[in-house]
Each structure stands twice: as structure tokens, then as C-alpha cells.
N, CA and C of each residue as an Amber inpcrd file, in Angstrom:
protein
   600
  -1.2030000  12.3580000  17.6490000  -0.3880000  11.5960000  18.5980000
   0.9030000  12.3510000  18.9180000   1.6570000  12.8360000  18.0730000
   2.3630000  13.6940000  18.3980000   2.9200000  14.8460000  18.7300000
   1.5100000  15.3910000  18.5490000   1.2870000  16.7700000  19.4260000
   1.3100000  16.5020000  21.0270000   0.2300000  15.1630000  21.3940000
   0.3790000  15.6310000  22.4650000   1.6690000  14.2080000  23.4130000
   2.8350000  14.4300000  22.6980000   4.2760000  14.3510000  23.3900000
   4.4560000  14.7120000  24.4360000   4.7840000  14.6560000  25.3080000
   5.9280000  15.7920000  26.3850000   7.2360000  15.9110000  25.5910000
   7.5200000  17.5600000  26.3460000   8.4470000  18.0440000  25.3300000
  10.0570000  17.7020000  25.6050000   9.8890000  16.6470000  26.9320000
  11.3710000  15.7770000  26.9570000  11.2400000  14.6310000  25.7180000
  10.5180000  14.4720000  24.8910000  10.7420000  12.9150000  24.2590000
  11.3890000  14.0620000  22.4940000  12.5280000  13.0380000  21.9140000
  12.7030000  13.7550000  20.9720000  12.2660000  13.0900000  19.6310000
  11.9070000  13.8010000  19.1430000  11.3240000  13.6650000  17.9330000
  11.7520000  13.9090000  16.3440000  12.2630000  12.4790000  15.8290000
  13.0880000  13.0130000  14.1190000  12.7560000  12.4100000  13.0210000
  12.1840000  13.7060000  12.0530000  11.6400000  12.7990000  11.1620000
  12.2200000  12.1410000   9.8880000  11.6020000  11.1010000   9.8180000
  12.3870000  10.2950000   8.8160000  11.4190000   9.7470000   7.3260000
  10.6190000  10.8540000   7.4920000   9.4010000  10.1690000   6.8860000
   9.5340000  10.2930000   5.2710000   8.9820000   9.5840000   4.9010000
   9.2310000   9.4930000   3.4750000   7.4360000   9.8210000   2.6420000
   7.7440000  10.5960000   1.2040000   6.8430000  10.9350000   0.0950000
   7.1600000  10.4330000  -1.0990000   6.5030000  10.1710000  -1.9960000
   6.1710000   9.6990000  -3.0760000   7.8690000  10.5330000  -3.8370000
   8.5080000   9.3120000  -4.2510000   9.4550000   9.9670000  -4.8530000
  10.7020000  10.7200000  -4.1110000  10.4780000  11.3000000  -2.7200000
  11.3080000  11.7760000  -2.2920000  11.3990000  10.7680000  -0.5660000
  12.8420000  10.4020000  -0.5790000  13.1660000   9.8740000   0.5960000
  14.1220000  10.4130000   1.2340000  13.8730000  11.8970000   2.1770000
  14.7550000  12.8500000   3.1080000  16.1650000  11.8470000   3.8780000
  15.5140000  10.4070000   4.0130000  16.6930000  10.0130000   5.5340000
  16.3610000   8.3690000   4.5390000  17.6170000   8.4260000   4.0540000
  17.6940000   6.7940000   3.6200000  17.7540000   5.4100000   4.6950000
  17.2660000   4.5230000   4.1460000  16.7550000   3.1750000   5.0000000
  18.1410000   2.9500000   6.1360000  19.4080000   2.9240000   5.9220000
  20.6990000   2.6650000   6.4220000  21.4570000   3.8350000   7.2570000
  20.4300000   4.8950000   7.1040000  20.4170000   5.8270000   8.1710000
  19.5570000   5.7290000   8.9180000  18.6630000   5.6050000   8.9740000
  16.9360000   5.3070000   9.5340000  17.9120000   4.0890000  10.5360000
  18.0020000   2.9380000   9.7370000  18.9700000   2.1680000  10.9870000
  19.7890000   2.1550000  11.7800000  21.0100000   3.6650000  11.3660000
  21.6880000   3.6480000  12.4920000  21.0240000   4.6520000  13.3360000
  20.3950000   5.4090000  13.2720000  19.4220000   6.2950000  14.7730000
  18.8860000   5.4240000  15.0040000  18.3470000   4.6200000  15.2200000
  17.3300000   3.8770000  15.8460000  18.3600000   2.9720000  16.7120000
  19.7410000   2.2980000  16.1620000  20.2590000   2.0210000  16.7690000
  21.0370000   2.7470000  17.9110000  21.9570000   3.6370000  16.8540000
  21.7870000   4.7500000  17.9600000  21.3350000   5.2690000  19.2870000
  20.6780000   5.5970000  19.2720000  19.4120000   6.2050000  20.5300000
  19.3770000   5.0460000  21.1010000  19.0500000   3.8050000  20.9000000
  18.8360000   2.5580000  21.4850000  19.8810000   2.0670000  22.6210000
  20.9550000   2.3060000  22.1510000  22.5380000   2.1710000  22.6000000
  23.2580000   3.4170000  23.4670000  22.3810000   4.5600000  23.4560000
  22.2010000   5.2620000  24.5270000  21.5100000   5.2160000  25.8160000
  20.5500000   4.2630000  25.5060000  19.8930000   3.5300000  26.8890000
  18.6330000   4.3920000  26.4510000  18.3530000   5.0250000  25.3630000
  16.9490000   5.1930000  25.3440000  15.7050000   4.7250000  24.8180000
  14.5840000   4.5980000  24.9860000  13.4110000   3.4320000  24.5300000
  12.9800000   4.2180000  22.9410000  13.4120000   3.3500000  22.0900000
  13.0130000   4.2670000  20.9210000  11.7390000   3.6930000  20.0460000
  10.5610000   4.7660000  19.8400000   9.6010000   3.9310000  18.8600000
   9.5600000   4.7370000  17.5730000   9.6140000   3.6930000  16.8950000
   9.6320000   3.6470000  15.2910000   8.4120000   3.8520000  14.7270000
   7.8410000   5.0670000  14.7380000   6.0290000   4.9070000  14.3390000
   5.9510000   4.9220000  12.5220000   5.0270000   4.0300000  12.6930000
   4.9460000   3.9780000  10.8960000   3.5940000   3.6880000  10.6670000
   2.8220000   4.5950000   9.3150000   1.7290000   4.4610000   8.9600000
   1.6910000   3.2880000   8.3070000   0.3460000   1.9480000   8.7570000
  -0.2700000   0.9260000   8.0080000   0.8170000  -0.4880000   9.1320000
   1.4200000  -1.0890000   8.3870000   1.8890000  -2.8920000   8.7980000
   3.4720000  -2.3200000   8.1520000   4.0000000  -2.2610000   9.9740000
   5.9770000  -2.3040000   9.4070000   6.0820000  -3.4670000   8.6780000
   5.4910000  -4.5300000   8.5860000   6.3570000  -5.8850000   7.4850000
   5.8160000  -5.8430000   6.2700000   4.7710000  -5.0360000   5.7460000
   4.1630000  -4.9440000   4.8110000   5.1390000  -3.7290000   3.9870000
   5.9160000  -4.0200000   3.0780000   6.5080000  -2.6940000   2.1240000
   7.0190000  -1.5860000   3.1720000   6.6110000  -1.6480000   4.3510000
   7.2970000  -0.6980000   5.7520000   8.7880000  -1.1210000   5.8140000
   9.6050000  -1.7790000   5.5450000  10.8090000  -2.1200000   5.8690000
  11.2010000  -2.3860000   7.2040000  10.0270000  -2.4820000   7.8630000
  10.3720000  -3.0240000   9.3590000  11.0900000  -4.4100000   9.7820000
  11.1620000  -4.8450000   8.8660000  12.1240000  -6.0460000   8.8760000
  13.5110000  -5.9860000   9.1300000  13.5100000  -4.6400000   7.8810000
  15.1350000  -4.4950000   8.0550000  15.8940000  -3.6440000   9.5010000
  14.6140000  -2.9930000  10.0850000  14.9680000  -2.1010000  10.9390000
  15.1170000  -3.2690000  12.4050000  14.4710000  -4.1970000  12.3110000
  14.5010000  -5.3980000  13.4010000  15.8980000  -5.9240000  13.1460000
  16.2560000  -6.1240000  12.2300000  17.3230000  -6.8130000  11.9970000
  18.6210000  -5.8970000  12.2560000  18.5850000  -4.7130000  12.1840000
  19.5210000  -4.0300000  12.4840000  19.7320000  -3.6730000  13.9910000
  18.5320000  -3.5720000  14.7900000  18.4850000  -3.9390000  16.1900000
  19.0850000  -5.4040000  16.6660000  18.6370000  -6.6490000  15.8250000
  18.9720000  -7.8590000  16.6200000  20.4130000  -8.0510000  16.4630000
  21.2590000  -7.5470000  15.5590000  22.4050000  -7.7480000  14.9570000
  23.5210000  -6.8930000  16.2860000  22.8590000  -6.3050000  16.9960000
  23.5570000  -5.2830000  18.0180000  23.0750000  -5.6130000  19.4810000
  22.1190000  -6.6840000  19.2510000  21.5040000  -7.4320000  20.5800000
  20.4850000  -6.3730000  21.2670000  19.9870000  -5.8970000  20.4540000
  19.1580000  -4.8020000  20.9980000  17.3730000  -5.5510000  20.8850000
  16.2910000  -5.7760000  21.4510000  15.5240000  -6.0020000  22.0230000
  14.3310000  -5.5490000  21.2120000  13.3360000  -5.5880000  20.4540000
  12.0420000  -5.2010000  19.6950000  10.8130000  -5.6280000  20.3700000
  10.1940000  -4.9910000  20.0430000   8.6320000  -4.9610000  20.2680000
   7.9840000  -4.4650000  19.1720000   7.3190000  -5.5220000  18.1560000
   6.6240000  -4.8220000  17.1720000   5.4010000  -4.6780000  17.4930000
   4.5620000  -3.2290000  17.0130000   2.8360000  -3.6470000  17.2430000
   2.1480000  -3.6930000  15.8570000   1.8680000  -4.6960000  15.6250000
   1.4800000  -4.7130000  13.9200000   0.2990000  -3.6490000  14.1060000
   0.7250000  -3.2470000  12.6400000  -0.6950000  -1.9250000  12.0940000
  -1.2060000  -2.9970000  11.3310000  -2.5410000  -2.0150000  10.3410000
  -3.5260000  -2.4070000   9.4780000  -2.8410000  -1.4120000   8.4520000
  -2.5960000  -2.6850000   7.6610000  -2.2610000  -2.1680000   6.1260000
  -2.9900000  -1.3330000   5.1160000  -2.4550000   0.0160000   4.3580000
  -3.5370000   0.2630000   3.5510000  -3.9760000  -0.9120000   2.1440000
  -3.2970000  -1.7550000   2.4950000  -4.0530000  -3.1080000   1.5580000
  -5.0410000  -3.3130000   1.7720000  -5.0020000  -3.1960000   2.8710000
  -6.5700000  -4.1370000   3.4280000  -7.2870000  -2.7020000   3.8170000
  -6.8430000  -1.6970000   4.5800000  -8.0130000  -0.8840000   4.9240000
  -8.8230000   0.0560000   4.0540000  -7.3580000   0.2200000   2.5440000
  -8.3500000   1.2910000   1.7430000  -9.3580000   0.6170000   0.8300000
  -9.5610000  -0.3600000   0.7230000 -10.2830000  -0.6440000  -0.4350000
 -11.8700000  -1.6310000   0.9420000 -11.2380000  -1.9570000   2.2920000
 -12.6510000  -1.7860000   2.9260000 -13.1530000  -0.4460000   3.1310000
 -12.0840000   0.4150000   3.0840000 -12.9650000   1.9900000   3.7510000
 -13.7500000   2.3630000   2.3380000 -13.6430000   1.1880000   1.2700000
 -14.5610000   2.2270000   0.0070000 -15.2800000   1.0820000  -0.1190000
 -15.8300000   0.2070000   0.5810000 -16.9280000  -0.8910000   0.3860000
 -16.0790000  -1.4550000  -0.9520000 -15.2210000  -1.9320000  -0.7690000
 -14.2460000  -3.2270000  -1.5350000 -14.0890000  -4.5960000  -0.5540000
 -14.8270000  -5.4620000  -0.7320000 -14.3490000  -6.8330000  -0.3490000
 -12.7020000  -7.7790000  -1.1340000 -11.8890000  -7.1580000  -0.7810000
 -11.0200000  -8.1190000  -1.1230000 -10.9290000  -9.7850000  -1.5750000
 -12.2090000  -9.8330000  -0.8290000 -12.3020000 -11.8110000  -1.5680000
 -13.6940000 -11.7220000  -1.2520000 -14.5780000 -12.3540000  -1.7030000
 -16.0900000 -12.3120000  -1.7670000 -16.3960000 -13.7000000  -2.0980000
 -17.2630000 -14.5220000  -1.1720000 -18.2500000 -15.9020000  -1.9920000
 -18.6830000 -15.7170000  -2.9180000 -17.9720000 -16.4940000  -3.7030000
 -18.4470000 -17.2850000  -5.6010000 -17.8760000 -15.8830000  -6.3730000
 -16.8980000 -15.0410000  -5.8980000 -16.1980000 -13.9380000  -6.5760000
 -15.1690000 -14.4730000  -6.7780000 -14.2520000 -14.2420000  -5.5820000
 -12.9340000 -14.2610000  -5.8140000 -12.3950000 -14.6720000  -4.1840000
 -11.6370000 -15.9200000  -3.9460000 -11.1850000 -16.3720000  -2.7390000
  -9.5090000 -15.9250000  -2.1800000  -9.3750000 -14.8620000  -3.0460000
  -7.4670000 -14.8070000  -2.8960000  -7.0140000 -13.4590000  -3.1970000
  -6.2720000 -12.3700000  -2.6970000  -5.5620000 -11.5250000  -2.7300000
  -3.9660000 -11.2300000  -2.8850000  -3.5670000 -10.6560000  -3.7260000
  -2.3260000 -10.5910000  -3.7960000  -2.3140000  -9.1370000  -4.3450000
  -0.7210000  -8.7330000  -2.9050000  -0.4990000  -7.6260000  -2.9180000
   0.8660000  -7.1050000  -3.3910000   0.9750000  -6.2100000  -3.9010000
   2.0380000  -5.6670000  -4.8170000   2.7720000  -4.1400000  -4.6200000
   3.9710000  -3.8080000  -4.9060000   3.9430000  -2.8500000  -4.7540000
   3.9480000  -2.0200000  -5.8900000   4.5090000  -0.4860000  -6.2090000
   4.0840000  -0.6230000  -8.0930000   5.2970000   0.4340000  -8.1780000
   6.5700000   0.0850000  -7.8950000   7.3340000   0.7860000  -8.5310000
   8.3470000   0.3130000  -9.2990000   7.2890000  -0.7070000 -10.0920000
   8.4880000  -1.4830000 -11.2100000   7.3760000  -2.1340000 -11.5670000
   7.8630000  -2.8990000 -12.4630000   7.0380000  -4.1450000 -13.4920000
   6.5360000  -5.2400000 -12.6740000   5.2410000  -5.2740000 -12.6150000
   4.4290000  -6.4390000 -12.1150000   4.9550000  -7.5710000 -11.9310000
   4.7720000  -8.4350000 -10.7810000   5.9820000  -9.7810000 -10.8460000
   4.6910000 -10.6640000 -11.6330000   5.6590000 -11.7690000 -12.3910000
   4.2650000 -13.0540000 -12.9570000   3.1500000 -13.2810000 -11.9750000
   3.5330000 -13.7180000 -10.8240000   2.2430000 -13.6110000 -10.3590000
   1.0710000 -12.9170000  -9.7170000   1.5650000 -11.4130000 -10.0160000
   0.3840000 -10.4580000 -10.0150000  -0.2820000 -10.6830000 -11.2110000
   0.6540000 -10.6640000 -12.2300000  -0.1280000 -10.3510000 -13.7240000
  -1.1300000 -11.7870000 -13.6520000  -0.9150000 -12.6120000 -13.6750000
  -1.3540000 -14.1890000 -13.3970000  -2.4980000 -14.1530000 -12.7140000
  -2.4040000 -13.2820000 -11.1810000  -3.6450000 -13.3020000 -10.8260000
  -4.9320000 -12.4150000 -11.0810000  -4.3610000 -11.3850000 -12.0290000
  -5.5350000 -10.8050000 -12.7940000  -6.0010000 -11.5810000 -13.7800000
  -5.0110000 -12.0730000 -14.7900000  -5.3330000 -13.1580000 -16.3380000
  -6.1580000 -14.1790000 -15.7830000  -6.1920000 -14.3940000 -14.7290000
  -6.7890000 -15.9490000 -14.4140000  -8.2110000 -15.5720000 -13.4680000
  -8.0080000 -14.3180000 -12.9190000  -8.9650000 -14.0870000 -11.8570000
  -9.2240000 -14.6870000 -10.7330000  -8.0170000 -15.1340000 -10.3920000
  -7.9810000 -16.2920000  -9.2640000  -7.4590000 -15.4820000  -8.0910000
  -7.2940000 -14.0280000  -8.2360000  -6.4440000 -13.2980000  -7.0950000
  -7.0130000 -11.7120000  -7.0060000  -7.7940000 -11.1550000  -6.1960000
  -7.6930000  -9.8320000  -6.1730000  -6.5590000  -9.0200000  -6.4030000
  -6.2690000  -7.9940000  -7.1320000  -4.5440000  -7.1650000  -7.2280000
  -4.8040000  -6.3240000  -6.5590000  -4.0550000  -6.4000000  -5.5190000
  -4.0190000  -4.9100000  -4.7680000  -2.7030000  -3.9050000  -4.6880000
  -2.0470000  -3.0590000  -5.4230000  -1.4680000  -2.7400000  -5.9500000
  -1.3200000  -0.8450000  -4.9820000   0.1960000  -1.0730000  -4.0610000
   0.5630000   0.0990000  -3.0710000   1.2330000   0.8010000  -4.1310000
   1.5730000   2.0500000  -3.8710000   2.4730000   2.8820000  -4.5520000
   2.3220000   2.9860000  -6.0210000   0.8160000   2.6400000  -6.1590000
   0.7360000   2.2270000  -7.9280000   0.4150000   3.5510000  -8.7420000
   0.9080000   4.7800000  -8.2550000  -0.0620000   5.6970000  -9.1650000
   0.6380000   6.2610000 -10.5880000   2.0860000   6.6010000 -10.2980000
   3.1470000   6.7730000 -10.7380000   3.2780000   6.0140000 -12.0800000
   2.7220000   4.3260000 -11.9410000   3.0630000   3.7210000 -13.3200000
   2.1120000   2.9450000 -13.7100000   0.8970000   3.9630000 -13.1270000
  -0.7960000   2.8960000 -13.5450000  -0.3100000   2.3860000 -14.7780000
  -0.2200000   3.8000000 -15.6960000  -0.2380000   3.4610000 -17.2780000
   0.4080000   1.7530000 -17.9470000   1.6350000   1.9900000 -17.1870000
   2.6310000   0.8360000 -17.3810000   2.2300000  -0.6130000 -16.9290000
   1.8040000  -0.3570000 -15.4430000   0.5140000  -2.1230000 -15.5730000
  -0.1500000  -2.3210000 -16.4700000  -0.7870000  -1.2400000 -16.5990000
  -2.3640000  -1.4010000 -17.2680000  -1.8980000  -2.1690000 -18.1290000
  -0.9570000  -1.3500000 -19.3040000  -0.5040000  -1.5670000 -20.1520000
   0.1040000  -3.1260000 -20.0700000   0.6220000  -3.7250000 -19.1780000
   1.5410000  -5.0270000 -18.9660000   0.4500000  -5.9860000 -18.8330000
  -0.8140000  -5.7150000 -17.5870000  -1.8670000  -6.3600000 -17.9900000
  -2.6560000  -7.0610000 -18.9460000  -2.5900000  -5.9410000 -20.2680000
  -3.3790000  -5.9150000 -21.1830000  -2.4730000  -6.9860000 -22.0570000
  -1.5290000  -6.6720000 -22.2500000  -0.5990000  -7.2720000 -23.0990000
  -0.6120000  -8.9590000 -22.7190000  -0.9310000  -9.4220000 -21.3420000
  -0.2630000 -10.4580000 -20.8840000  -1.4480000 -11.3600000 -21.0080000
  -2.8110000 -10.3990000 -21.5550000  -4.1940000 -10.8770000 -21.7760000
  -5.0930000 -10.8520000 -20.5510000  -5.0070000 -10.1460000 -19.8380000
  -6.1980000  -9.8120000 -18.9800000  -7.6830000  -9.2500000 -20.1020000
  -8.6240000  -9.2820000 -19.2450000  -9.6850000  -8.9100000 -19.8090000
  -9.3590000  -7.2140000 -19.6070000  -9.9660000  -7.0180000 -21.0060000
  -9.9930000  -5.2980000 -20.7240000 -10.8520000  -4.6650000 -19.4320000
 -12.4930000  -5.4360000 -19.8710000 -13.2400000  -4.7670000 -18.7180000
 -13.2240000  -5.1810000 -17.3830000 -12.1770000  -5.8110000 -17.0650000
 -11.6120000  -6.2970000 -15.6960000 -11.9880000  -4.8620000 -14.8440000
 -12.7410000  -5.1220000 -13.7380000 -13.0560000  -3.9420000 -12.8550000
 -12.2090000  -3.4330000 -12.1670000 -11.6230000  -2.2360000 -12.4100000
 -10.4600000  -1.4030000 -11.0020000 -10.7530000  -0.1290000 -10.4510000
 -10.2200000  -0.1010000  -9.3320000 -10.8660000   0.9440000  -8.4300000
  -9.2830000   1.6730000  -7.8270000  -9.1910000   3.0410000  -8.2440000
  -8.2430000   3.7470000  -7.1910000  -8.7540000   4.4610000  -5.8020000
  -8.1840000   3.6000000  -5.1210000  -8.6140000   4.6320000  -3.5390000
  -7.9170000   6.0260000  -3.2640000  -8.0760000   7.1510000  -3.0840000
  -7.0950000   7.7040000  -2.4900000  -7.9170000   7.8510000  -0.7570000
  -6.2540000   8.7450000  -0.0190000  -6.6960000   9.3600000   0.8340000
  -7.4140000   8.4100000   1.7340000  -7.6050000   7.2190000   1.5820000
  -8.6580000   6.3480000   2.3010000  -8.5190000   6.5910000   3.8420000
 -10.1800000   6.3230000   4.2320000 -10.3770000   6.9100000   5.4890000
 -10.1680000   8.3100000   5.7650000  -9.9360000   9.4470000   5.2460000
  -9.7730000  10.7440000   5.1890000 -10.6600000  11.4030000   4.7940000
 -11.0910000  12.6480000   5.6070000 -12.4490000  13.3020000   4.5400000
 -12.0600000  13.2660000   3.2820000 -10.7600000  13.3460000   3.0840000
 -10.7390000  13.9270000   1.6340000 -10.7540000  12.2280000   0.2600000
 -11.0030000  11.1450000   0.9920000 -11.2810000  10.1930000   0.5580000
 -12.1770000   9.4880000  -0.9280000 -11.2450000   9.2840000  -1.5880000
 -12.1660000   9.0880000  -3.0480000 -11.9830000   7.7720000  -3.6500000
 -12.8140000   7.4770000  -4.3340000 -12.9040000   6.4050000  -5.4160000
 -12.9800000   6.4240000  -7.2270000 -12.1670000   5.6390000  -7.6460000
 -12.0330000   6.4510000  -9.3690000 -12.2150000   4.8230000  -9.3650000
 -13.2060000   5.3150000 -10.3200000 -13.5180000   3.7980000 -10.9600000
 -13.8210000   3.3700000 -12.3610000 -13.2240000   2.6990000 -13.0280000
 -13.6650000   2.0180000 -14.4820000 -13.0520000   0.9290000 -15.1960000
 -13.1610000   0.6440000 -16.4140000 -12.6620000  -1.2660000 -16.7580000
 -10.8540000  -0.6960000 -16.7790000 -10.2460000  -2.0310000 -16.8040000
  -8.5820000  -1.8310000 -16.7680000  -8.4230000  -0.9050000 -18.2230000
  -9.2830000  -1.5650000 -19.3320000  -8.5770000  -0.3060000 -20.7000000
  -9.2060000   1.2690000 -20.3840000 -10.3280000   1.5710000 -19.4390000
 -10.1860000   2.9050000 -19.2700000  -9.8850000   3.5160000 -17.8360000
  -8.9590000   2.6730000 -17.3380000  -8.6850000   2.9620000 -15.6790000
  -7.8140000   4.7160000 -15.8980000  -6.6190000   4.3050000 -16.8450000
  -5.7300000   5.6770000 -17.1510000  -6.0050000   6.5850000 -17.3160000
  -7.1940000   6.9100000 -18.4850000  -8.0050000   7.8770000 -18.8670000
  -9.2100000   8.4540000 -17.7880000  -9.2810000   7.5930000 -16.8880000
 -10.2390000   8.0620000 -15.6740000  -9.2270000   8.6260000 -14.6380000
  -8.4470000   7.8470000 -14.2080000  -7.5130000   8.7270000 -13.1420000
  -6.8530000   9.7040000 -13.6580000  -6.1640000   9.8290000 -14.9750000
  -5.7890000  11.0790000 -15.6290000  -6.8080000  12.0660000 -15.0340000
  -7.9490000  12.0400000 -15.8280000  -9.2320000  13.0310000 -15.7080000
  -9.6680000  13.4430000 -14.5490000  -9.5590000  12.6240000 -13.5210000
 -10.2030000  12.7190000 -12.3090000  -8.6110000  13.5710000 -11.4070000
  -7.4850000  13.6700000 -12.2020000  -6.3740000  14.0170000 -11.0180000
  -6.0860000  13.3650000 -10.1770000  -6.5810000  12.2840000 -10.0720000
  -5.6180000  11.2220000  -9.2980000  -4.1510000  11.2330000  -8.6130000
  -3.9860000  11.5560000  -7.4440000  -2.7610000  11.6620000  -6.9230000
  -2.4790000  10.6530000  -5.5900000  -1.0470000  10.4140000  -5.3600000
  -0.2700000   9.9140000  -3.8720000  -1.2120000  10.3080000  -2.8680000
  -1.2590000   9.8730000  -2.1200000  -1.1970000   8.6110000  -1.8770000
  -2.9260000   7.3170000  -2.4020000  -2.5890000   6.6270000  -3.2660000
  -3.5060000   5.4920000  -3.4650000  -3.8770000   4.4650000  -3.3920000
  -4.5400000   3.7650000  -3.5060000  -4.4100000   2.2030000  -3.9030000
  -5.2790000   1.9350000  -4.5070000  -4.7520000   0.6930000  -5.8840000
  -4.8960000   0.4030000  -6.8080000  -5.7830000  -0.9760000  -6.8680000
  -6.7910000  -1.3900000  -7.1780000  -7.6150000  -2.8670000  -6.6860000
  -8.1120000  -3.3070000  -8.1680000  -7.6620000  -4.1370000  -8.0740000
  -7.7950000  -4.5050000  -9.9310000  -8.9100000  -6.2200000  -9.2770000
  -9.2760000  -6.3780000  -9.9530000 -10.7470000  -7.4980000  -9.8980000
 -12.0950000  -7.2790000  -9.9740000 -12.5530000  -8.6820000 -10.3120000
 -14.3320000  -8.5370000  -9.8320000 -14.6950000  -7.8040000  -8.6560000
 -14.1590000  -7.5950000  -7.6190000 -14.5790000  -7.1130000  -6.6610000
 -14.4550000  -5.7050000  -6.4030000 -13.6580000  -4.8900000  -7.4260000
 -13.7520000  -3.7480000  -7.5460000 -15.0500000  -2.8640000  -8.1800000
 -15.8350000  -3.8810000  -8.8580000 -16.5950000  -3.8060000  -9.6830000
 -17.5800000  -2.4560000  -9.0060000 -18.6310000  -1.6370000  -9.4180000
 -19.0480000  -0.6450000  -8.7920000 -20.5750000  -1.5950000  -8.2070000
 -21.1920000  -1.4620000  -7.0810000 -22.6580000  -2.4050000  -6.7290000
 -22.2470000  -3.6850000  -6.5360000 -21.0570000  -4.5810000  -6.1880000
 -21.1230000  -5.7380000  -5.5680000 -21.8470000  -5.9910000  -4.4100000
 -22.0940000  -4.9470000  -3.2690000 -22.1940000  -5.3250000  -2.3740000
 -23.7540000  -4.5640000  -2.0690000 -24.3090000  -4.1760000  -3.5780000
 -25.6170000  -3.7540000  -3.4950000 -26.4870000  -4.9360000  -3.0630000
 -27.7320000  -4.6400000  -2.7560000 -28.7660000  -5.9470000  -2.5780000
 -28.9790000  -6.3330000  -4.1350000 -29.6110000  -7.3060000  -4.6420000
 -29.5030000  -7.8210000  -5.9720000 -30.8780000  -7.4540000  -6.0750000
């Protein structure tokens, strides 16, 4: 998409990697305001759903606060798209009717952990690669089932697209082994399970 630009539109990146954030959120807001307040049409492109962990909220709000005008176009979250691009049903009849999504750069809130212990919630778990160990671990402790089924996506939708799969007590020791890297997502439930969606 951005190759093929014309070479009047300007282009700055603000993009952020695992761990490293080049252009902080409160700068990100004032260019956008910025440019905006120059009379020019500015789009904010962002991979997956700006309200989803995108901070597009805050970037709306820093526009409305200056009377400046939005147009959001919602994306598809990698919540939802990486774990369909690996034949993961997020909620399945007589599985599991509920999803809850997380992000993973801190300690699980109660009701992630809750909806693994109880199995009443698919975990779908962004930015989780960094502190698998440390869920797992918070999981286990809080009494989840060990062989609770989880699946890391990477890369989803990408040739280079993979699936690491095994119970929550050997999820660590599989993504260790397998090299598991950024970008992933993390799907903790029955529905991660490997052959759900085989014929029986």
C-alpha cells in the first residue's frame, strides 16, 4: 500500500516493535494533530482494530479535544484473525461460548485467569511471548488444568505462518524449542486443542 503512494503524500513512521517504541504515544498525537491543523487529511494506518490495544482511542481523543474531525475504519484484529488463519474457533457448540482477550505485558487480570480455571472463556492473549513463562506459571498456580490446550500463532496469515502447540504445563518448553518469536498469539482453551475441527 505504500509503495504505491504518490510521491506528494508524506510519509512518517511511527511504528512500533516488540520492546522498542521509536515515536512515543504523546508524540504520535501531536503529528497527527499537527498535520491536521495544517489543513492536511491525515491517515493513521495501523495493523489489526485501532480500539483493540491500537491506542486509537487515545489518538481520537486528541483530535476531538482540538475540534478536529475522525473517520475510523475498523480493522480485523489479530485476536480474531490469527487463531482463524490456523483453524482455531474461538467459541465452538458444546466447547466453549466466550472469548476474552488480553494483552501480555504484565500479570493476567482475574478475569483472564478465571476464564481459563473455569473454562468458561477462550484466552486469547496479544503481545504474550515475552512472559509466556510467567502466565503459564500464574495459570497453573491459580489452578487451571495443566493439560488445558494452547496454541501459539505466529506470523499469522504470512507464508511464514506457524502453529506451536501443547498442554499449558508444556506450552514453555515447546515454544522455547520450537524458537518461538514476535510477533504471536497466544490461545489458551479447549479450542486450541489439535483436531477439533477434524470430522469425528
Amino acid at each position: 500500500l505504500l509503495d504505491d503512494l504518490p510521491e506528494t503524500v508524506e510519509v512518517i513512521d511511527v511504528g512500533k516493535a516488540p520492546g522498542h517504541h521509536a515515536v512515543p504515544q504523546d508524540e504520535i498525537n501531536r503529528i497527527i494533530v499537527e498535520h491536521a491543523e495544517r489543513g492536511r487529511t491525515v491517515v493513521r494506518l495501523k495493523g489489526g482494530d485501532p480500539y483493540l490495544f491500537g491506542r486509537g482511542g487515545e489518538e481520537v481523543q486528541a483530535c476531538a479535544a482540538r475540534g478536529i474531525p475522525v473517520d475510523v475504519v475498523p480493522g480485523v484484529s489479530s485476536a480474531l484473525a490469527a487463531p482463524a488463519a490456523a483453524g482455531i474457533p474461538l467459541t465452538h457448540r458444546g466447547v466453549v461460548g466466550a472469548a476474552h482477550i488480553a494483552h501480555g505485558h504484565g500479570t493476567l487480570a482475574e478475569a483472564a485467569v478465571r476464564a481459563v480455571v473455569e473454562g468458561s472463556a477462550t484466552l486469547v492473549v496479544l503481545m504474550g511471548v515475552a512472559l509466556l513463562a510467567q502466565h503459564v506459571e500464574q495459570l497453573l498456580a491459580a489452578g487451571a488444568d495443566p493439560d488445558t490446550p494452547v496454541a501459539v500463532v505466529e506470523n499469522a496469515t504470512l507464508p511464514a505462518q506457524r502453529v506451536t502447540r501443547a498442554p499449558l504445563l508444556g506450552i514453555v518448553e515447546a515454544a522455547e524449542g520450537a524458537g518461538v518469536a514476535a510477533p504471536a498469539v497466544v490461545v489458551v482453551g479447549a479450542v486450541a486443542a489439535p483436531g477439533l475441527l477434524e470430522e469425528p
